[in-house]
N, CA, C and O atoms as CSV, one atom per row, in Angstrom:
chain,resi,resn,atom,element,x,y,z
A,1,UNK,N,N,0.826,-1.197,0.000
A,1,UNK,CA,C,0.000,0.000,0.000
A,1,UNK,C,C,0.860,1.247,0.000
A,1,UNK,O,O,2.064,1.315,0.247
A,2,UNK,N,N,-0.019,2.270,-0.338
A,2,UNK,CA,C,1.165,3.877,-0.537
A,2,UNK,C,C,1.497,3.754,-1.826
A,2,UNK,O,O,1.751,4.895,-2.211
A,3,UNK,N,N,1.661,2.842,-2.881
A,3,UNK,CA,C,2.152,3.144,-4.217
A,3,UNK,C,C,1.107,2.648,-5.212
A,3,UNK,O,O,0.294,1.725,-5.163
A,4,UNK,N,N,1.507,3.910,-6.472
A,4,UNK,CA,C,0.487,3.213,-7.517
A,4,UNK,C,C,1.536,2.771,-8.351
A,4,UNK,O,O,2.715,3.123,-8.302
A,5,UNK,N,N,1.050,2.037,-9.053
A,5,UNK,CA,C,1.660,1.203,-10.423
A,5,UNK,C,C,0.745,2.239,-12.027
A,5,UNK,O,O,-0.420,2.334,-12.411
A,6,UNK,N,N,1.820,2.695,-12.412
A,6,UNK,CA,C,1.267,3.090,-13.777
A,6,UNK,C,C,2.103,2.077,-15.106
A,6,UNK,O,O,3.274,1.782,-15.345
A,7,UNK,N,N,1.044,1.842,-15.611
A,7,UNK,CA,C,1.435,1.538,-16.898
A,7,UNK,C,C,1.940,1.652,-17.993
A,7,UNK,O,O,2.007,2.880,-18.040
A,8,UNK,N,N,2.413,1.255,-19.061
A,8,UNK,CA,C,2.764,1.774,-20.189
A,8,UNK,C,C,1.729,1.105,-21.636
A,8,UNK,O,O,0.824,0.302,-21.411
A,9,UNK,N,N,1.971,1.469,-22.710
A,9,UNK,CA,C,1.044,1.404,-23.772
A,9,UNK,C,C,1.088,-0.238,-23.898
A,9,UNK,O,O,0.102,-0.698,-24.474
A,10,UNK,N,N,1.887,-1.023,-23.539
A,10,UNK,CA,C,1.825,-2.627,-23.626
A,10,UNK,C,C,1.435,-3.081,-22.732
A,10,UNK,O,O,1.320,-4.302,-22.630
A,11,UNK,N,N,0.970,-1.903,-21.410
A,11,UNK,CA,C,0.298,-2.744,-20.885
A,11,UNK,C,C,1.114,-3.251,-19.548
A,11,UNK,O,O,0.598,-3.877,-18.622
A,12,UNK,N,N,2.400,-2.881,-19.631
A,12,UNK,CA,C,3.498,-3.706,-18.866
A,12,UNK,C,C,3.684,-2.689,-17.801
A,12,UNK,O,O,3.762,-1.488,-18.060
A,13,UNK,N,N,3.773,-3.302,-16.298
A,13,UNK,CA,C,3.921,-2.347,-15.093
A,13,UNK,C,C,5.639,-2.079,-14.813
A,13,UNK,O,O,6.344,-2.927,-14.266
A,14,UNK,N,N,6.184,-0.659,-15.329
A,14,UNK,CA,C,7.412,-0.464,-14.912
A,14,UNK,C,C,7.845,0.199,-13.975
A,14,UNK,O,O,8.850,-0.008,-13.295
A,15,UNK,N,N,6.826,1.313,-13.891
A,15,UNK,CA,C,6.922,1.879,-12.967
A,15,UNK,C,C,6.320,2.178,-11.173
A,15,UNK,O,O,5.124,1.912,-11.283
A,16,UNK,N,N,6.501,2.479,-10.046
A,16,UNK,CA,C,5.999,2.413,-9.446
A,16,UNK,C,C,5.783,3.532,-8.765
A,16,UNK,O,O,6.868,3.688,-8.204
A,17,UNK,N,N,5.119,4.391,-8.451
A,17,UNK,CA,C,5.056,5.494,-7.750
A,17,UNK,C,C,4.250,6.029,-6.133
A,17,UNK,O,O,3.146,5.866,-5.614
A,18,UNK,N,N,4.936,6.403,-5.941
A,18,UNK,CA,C,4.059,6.621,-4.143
A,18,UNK,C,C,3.108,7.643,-4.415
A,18,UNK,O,O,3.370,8.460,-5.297
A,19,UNK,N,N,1.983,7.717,-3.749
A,19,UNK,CA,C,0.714,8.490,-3.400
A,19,UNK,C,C,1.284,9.707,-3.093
A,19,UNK,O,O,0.664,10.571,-3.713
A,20,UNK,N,N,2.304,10.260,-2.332
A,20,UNK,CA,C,3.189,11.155,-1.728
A,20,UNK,C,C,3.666,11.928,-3.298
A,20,UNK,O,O,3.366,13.003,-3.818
A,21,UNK,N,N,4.400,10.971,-3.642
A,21,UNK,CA,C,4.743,11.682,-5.062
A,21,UNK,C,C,3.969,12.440,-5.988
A,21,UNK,O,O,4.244,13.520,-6.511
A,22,UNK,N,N,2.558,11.431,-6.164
A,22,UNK,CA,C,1.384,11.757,-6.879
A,22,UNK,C,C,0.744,13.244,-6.192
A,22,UNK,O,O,0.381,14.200,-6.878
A,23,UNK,N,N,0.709,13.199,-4.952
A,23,UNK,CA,C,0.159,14.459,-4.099
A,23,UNK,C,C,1.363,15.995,-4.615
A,23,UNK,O,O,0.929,17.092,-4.969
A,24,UNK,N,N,2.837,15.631,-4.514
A,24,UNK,CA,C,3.783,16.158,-4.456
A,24,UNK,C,C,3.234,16.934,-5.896
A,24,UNK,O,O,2.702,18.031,-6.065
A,25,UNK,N,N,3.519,16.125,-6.597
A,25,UNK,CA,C,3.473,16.424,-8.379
A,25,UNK,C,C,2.187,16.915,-8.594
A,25,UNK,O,O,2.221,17.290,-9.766
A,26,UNK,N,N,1.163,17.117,-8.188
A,26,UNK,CA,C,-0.189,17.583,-8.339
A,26,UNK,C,C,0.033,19.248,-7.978
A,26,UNK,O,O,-0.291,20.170,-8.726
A,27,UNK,N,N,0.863,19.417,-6.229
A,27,UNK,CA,C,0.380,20.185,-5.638
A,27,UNK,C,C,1.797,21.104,-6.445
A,27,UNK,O,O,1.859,22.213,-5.916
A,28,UNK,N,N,2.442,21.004,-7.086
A,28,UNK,CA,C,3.794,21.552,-7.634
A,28,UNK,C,C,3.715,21.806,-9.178
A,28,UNK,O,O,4.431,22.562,-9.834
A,29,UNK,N,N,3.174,21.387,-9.410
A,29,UNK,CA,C,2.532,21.345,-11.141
A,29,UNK,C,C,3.953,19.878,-11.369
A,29,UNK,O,O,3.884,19.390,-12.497
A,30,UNK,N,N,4.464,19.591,-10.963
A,30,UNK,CA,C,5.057,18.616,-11.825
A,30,UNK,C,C,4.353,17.655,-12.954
A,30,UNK,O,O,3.143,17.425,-12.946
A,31,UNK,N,N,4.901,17.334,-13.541
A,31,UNK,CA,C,4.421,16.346,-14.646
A,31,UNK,C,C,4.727,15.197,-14.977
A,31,UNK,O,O,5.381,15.016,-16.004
A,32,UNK,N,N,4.275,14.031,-14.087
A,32,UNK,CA,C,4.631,13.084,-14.198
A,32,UNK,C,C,4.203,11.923,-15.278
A,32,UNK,O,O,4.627,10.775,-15.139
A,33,UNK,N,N,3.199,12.351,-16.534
A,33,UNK,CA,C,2.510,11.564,-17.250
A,33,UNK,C,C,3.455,11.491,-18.645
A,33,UNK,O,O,3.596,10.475,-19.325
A,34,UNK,N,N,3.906,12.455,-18.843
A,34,UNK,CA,C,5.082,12.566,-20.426
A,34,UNK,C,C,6.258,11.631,-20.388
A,34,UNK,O,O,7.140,11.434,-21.224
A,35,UNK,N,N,6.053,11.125,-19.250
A,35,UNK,CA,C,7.737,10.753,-18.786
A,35,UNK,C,C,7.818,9.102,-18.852
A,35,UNK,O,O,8.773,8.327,-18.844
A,36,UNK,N,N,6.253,8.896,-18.926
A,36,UNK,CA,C,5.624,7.221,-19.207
A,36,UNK,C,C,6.614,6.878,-20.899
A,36,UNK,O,O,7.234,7.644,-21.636
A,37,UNK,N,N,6.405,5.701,-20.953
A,37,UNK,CA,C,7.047,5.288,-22.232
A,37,UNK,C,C,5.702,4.756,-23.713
A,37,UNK,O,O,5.866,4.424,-24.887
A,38,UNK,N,N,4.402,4.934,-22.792
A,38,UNK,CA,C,3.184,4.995,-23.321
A,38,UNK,C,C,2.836,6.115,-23.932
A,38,UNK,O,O,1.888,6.052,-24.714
A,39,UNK,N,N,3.421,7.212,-23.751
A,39,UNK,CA,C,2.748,8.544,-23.685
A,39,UNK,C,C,3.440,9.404,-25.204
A,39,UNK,O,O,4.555,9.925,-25.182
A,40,UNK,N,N,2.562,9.409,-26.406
A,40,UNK,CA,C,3.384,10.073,-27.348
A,40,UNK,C,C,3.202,11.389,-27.601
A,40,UNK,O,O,4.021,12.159,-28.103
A,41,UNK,N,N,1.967,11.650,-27.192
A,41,UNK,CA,C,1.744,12.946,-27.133
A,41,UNK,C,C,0.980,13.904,-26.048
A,41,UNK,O,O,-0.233,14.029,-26.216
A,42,UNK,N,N,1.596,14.603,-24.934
A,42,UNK,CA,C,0.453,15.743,-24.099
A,42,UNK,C,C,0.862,16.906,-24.355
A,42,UNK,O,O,1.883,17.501,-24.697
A,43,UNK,N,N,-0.647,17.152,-23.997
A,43,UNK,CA,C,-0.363,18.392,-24.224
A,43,UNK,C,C,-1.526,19.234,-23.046
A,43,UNK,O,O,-2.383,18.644,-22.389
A,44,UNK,N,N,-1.272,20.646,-23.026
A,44,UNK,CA,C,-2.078,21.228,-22.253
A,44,UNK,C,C,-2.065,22.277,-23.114
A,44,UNK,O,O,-1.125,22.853,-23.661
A,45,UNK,N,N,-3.735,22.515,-23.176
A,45,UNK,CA,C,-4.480,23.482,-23.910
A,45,UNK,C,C,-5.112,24.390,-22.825
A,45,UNK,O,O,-4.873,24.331,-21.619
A,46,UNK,N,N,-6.233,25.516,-23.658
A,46,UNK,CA,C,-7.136,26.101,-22.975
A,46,UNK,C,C,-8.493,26.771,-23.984
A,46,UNK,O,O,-8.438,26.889,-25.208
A,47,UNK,N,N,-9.486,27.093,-23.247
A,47,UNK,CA,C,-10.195,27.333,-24.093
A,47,UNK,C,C,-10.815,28.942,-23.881
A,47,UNK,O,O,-11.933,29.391,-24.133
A,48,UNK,N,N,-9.769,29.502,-23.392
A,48,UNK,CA,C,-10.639,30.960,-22.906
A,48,UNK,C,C,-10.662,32.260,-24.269
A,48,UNK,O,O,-11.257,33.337,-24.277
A,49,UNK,N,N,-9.789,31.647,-25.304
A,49,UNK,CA,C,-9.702,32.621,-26.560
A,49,UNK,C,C,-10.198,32.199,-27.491
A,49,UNK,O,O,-10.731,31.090,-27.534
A,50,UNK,N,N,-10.117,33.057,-28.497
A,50,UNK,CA,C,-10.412,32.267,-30.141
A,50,UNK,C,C,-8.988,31.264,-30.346
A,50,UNK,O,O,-8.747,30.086,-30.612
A,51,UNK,N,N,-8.206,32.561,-30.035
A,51,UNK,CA,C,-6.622,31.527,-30.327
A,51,UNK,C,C,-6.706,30.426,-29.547
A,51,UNK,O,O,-6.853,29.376,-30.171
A,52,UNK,N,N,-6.669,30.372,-28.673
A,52,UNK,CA,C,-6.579,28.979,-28.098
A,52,UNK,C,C,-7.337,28.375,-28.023
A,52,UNK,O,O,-7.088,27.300,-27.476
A,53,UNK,N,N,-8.987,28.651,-28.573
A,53,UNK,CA,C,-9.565,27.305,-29.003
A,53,UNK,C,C,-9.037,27.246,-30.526
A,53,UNK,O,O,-9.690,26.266,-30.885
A,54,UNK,N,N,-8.351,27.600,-31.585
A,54,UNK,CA,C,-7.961,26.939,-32.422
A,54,UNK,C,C,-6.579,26.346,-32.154
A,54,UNK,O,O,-5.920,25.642,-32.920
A,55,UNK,N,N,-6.281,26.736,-30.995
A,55,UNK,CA,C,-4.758,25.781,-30.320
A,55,UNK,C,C,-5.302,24.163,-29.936
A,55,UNK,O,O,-4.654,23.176,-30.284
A,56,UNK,N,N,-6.569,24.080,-29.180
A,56,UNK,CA,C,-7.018,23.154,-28.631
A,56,UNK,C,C,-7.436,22.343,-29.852
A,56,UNK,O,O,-6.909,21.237,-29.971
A,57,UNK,N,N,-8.225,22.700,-30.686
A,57,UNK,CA,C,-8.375,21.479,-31.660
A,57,UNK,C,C,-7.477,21.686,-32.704
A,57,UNK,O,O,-7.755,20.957,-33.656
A,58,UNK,N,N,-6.724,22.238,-32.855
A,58,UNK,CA,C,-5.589,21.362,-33.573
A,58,UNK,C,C,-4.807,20.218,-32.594
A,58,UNK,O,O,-4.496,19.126,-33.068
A,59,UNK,N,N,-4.556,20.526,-31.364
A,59,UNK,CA,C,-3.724,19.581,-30.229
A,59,UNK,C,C,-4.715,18.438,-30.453
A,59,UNK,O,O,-4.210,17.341,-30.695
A,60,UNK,N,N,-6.204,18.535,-30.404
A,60,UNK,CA,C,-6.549,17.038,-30.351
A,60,UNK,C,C,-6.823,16.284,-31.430
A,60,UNK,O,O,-6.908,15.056,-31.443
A,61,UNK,N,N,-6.977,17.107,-32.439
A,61,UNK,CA,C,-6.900,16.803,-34.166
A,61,UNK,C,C,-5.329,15.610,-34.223
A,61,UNK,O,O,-5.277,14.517,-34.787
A,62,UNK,N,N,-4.009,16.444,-33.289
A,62,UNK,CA,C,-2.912,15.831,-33.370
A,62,UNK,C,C,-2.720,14.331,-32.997
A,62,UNK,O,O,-2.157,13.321,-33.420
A,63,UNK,N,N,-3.682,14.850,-31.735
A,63,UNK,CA,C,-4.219,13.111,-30.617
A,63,UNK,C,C,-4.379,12.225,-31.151
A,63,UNK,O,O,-3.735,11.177,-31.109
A,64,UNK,N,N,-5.773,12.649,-32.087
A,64,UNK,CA,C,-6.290,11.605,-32.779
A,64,UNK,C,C,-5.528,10.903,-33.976
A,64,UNK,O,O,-5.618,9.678,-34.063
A,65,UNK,N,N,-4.809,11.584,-34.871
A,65,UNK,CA,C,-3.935,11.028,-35.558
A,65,UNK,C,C,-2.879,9.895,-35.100
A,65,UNK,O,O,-2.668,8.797,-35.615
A,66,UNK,N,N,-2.180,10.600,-33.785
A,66,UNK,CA,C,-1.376,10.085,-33.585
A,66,UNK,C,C,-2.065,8.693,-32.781
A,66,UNK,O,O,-1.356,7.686,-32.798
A,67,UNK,N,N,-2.746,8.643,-32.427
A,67,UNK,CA,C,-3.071,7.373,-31.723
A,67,UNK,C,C,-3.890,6.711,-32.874
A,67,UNK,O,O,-3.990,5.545,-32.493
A,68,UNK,N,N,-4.501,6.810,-34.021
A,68,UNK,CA,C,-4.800,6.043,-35.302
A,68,UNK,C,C,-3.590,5.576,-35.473
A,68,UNK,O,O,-3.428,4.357,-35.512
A,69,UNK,N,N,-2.499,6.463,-35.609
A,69,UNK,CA,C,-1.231,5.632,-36.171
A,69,UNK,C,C,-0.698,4.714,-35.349
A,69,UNK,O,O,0.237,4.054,-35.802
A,70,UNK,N,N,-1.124,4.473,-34.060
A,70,UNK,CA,C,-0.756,3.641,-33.197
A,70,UNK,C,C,0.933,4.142,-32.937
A,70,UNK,O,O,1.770,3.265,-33.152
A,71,UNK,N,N,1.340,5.245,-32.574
A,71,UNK,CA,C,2.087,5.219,-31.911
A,71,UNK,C,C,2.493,5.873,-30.541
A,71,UNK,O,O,3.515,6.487,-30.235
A,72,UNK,N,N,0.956,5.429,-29.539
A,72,UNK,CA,C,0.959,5.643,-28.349
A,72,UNK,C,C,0.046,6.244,-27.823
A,72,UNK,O,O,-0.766,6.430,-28.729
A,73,UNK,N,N,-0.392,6.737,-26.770
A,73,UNK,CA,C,-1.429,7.056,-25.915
A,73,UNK,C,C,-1.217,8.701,-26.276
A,73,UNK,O,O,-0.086,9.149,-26.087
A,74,UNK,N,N,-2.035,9.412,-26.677
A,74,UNK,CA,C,-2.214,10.850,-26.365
A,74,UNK,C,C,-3.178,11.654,-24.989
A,74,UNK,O,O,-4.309,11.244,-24.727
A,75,UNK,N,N,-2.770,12.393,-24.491
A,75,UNK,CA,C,-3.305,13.018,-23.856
A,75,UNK,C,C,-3.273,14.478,-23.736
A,75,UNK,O,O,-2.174,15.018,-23.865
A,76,UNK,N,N,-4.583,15.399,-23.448
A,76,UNK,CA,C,-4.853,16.654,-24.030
A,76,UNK,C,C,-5.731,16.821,-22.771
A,76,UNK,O,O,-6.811,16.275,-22.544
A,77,UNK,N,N,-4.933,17.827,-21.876
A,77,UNK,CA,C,-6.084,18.637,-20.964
A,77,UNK,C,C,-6.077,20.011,-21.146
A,77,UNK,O,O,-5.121,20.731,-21.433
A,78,UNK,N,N,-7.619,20.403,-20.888
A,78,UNK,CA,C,-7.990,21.473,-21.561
A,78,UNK,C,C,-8.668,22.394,-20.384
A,78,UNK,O,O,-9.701,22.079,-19.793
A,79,UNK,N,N,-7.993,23.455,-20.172
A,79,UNK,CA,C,-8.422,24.248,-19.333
A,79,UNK,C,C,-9.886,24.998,-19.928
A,79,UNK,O,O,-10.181,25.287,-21.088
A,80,UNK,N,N,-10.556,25.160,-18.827
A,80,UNK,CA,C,-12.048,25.243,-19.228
A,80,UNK,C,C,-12.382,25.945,-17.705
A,80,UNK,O,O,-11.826,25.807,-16.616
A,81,UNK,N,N,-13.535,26.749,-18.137
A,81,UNK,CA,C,-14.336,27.750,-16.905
A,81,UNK,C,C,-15.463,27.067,-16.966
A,81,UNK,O,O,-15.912,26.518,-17.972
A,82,UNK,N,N,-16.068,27.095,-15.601
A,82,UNK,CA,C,-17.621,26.872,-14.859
A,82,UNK,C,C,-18.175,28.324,-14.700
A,82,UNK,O,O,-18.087,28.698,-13.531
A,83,UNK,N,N,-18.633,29.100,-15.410
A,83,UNK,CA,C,-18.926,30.547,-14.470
A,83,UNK,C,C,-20.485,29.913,-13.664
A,83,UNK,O,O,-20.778,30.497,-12.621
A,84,UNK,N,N,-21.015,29.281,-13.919
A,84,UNK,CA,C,-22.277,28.476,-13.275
A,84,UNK,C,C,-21.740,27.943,-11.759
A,84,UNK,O,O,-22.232,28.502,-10.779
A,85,UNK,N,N,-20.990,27.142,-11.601
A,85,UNK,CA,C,-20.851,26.454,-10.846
A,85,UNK,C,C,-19.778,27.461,-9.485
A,85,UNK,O,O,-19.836,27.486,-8.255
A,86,UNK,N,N,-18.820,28.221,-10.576
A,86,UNK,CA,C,-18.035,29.339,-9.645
A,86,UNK,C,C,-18.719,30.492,-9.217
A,86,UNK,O,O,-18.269,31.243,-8.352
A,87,UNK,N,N,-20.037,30.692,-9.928
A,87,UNK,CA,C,-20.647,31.873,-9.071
A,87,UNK,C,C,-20.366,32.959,-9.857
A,87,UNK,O,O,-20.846,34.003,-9.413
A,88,UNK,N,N,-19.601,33.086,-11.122
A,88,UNK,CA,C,-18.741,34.374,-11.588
A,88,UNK,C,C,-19.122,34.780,-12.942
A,88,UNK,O,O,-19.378,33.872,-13.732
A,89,UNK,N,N,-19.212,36.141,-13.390
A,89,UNK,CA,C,-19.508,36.036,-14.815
A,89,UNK,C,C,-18.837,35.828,-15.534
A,89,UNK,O,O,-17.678,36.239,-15.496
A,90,UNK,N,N,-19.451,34.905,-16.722
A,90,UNK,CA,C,-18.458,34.263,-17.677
A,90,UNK,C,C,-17.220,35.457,-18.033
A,90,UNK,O,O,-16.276,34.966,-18.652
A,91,UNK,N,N,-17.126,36.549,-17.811
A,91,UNK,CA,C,-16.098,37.563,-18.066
A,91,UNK,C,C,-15.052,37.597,-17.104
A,91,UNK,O,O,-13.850,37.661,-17.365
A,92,UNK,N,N,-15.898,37.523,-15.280
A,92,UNK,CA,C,-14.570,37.164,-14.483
A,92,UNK,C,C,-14.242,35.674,-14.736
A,92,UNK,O,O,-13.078,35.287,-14.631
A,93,UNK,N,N,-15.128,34.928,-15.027
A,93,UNK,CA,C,-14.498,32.969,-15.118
A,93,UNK,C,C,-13.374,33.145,-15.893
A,93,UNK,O,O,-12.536,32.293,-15.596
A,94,UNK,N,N,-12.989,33.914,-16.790
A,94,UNK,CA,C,-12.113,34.228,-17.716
A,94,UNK,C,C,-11.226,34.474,-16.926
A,94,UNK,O,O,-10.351,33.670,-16.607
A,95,UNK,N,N,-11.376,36.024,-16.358
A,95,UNK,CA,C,-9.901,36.463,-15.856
A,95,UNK,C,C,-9.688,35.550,-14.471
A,95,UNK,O,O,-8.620,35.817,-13.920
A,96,UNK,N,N,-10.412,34.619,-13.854
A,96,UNK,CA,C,-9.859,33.806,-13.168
A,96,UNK,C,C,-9.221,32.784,-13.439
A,96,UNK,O,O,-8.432,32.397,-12.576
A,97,UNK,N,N,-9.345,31.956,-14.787
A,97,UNK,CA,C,-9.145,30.903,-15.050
A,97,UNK,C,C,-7.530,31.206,-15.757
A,97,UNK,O,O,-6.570,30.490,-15.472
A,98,UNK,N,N,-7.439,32.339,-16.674
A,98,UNK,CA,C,-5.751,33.425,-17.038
A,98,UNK,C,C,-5.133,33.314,-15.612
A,98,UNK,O,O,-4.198,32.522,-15.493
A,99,UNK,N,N,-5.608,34.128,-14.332
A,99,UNK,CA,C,-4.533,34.703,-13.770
A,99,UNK,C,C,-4.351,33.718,-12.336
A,99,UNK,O,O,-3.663,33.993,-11.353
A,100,UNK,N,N,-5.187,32.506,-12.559
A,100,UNK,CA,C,-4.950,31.617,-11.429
A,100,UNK,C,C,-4.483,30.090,-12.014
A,100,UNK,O,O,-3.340,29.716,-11.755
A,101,UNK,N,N,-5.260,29.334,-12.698
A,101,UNK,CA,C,-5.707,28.329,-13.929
A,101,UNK,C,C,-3.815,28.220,-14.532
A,101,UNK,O,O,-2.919,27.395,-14.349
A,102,UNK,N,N,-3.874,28.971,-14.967
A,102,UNK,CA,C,-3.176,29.345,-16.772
A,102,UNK,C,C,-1.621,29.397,-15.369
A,102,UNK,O,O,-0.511,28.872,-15.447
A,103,UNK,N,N,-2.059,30.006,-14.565
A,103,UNK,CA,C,-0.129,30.419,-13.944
A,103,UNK,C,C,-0.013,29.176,-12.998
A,103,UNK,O,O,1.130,29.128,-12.542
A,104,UNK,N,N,-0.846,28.098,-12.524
A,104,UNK,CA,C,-0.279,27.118,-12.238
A,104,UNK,C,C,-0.300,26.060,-12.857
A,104,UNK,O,O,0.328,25.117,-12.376
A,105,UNK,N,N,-0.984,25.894,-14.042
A,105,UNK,CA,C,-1.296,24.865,-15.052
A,105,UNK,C,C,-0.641,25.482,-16.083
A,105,UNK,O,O,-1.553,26.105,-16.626
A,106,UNK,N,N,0.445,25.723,-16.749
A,106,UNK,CA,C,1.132,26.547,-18.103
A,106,UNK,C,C,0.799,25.331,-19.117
A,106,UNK,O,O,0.974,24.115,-19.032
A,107,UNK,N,N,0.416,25.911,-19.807
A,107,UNK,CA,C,-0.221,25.848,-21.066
A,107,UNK,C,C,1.437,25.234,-22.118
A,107,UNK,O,O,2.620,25.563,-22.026
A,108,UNK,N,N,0.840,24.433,-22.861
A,108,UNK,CA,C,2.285,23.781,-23.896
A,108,UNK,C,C,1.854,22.382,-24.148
A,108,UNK,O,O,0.914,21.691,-23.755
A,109,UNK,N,N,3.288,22.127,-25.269
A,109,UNK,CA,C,3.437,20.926,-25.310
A,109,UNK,C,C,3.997,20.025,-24.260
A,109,UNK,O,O,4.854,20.595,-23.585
A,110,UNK,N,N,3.834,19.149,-24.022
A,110,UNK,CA,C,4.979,18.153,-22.787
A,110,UNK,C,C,5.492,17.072,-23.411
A,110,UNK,O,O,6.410,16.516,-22.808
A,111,UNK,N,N,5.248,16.735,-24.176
A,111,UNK,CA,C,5.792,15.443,-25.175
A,111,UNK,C,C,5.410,15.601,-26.582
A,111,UNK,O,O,4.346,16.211,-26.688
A,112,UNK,N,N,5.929,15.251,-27.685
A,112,UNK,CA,C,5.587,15.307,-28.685
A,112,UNK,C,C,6.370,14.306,-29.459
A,112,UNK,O,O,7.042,14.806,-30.361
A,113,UNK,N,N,6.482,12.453,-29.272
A,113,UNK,CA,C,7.643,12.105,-30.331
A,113,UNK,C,C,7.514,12.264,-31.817
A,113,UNK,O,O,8.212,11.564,-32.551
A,114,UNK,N,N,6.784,13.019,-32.242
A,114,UNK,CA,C,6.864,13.078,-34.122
A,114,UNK,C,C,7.580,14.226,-34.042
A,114,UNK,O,O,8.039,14.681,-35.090
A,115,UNK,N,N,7.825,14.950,-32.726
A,115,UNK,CA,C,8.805,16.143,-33.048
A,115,UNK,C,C,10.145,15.222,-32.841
A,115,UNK,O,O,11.056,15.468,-33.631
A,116,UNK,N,N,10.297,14.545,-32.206
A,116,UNK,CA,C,11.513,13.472,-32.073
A,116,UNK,C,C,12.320,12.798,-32.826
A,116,UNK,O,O,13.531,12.579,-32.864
A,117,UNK,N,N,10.944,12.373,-33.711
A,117,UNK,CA,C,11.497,11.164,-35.042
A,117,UNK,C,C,11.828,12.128,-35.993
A,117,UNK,O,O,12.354,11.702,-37.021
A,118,UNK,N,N,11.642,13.335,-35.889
A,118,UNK,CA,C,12.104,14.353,-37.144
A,118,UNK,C,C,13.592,14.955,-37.162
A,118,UNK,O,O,14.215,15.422,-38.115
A,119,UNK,N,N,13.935,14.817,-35.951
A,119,UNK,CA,C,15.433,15.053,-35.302
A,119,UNK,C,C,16.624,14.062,-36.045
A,119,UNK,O,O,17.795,14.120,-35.672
């Protein structure tokens, strides 16, 4: 007990990680999912602009390709506002989700191997 086991795209348990770590890496922004040998593409998007909703579906446009081609698990999280659920108008859900959201969740690529195999 205390550790999880994550997987890789075969399926095969290599790694092992403590709950501590998982808490650690949550509460730090670390990124512990790119670093899998499953993982060909993450990315972190957002959806509070025009630009960056045409950032976001191109990133998952990328997903989907790349996991048709079978070469690995993609993953794409997408920052997104509740102004319903936060109480706020969709105008502050905005500037909350920029100046709180966006500065501990930074926005990017984290893996990309077709930028790899081009090297």
């Amino acid at each position: 007990l205390g550790a999880m086991r994550l997987a890789t795209k075969n399926n095969s348990i290599d790694k092992e990680v403590s709950k501590e770590y998982i808490l650690y890496a949550i509460e730090n922004g670390v990124n512990f999912i790119d670093p899998l040998d499953g993982v060909a593409y993450a990315e972190r998007v957002s959806v509070d602009c025009v630009k960056n909703v045409l950032a976001a579906k191109k990133a998952i446009k990328k997903a989907f390709e790349i996991q048709q081609q079978k070469k690995g698990l993609s993953i794409i999280e997408v920052l997104s506002t509740c102004p319903t659920n936060w109480g706020l108008s969709p105008e502050k859900a905005l500037e909350w989700l920029r100046e709180n959201m966006m500065a501990h969740y930074p926005l990017g690529v984290y893996k990309d191997i077709t930028k790899e195999e081009t090297k």
